[in-house]
N, C-alpha and C positions, 0 to 999 in steps of 0.2 A: 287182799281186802277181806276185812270179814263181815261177819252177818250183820251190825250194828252200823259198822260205817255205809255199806251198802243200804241199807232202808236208809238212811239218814239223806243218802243222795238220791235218793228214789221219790223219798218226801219234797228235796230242796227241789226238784224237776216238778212236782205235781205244784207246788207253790209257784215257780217259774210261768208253767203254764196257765194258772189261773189266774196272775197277773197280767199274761198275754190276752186270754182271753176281754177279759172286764177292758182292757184296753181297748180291745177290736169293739166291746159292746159301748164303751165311750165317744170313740171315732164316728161308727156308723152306724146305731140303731139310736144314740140319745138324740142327734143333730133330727136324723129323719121322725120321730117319732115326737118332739118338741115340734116340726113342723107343723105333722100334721092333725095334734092337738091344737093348733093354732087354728088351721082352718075348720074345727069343727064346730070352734068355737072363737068366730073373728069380733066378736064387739067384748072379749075380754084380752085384753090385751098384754096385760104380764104375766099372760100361762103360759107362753112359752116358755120364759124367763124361768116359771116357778119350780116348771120341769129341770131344765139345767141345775137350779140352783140343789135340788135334791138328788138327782143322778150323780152331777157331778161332786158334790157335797158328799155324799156317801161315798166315794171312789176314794178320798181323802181319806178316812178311818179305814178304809179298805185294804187299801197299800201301806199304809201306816202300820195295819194286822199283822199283814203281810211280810213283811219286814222283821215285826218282834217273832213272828214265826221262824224267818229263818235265820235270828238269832240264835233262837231257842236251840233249834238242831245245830245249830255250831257249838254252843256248848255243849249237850250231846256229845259231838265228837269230839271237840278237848277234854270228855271224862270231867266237868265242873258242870254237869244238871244239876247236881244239889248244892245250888249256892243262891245268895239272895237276887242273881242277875235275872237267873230263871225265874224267881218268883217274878221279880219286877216285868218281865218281859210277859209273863200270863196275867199279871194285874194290868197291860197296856194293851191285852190282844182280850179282854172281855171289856174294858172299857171302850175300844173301838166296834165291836160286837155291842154293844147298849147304845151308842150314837150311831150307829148305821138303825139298827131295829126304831131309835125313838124319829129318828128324820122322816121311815115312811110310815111311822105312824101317823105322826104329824101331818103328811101327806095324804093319807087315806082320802079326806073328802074331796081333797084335787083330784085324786086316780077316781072315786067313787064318779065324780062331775062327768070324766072323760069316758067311762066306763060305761053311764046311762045311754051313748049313743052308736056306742059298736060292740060288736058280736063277741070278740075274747076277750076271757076271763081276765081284763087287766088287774082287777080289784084282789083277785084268787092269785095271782102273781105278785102281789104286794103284801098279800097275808103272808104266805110262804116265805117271803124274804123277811118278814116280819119274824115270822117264828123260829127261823134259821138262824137268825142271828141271835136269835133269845138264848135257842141248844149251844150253839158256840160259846156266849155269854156264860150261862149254866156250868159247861164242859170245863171252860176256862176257868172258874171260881171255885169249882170242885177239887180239879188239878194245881191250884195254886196254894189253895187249903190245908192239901192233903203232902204238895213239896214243901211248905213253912212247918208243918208239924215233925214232917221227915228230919230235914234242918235243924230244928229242934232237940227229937230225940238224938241224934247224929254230935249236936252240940254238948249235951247233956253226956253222954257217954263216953265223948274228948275228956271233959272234964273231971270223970269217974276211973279214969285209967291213968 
């Protein structure tokens, strides 16, 4: 095995697990923590609701990410990174990075509402995922930028030989 294909499966494992994770954070902290936004605030009635709809709502672009990521490393390992698949799969993993980051923006003054009556930083946990997804966004539009020029010159050069 060599040094490329090995980080490539090191990467597909750290992807694996972070779709495990968000999974376990789906299961058991949205259900519990929609609850008990519910009772902090019982004469509003579709906060629970509003919470799922954004938790769960973001897990959708999440995995979705997730996925064109570990596309990406399969081409990687079939030697075809510089082809338009990879570009198209960084234009779908900062598009899902822009609809995770605009959902809790959007959300902001729901977490801000739930945030005014308990002690941790809900609000400071929703910036961060905020901004997180922006850097991924970013990362992704740079990388994609920077493989269609590669492509490019690579084409250009086909064509001069």
């Amino acid at each position: 095995m060599n040094g490329k294909r090995g980080s490539t499966i090191f990467l597909k494992v750290i992807i694996f697990l972070a779709g495990i994770a968000v999974l376990a954070l789906c299961i058991f902290f949205v259900p519990r923590f929609a609850n008990f936004a519910s009772k902090l605030y019982p004469n509003i009635a579709s906060l629970k609701f509003l919470i799922f709809i954004v938790m769960y709502g973001a897990a959708v672009p999440f995995y979705f990410g997730l996925y064109q990521a570990f596309n990406l490393l399969r081409y990687i390992d079939k030697n075809t990174a510089f082809s338009e698949l990879s570009v198209k799969a960084l234009k779908n993993i900062k598009s899902c990075a822009i609809t995770i980051s605009g959902l809790y923006v959007l959300s902001l003054p729901l977490f801000h509402v739930i945030a005014k009556k308990i002690d941790p930083p809900i609000g400071l946990m929703v910036i961060i995922i905020v901004f997180a997804s922006l850097v991924i966004a970013v990362f992704a539009a740079i990388l994609q930028r920077l493989l269609q020029e590669a492509i490019n010159i690579k084409s250009e050069n086909d064509l001069t030989v």
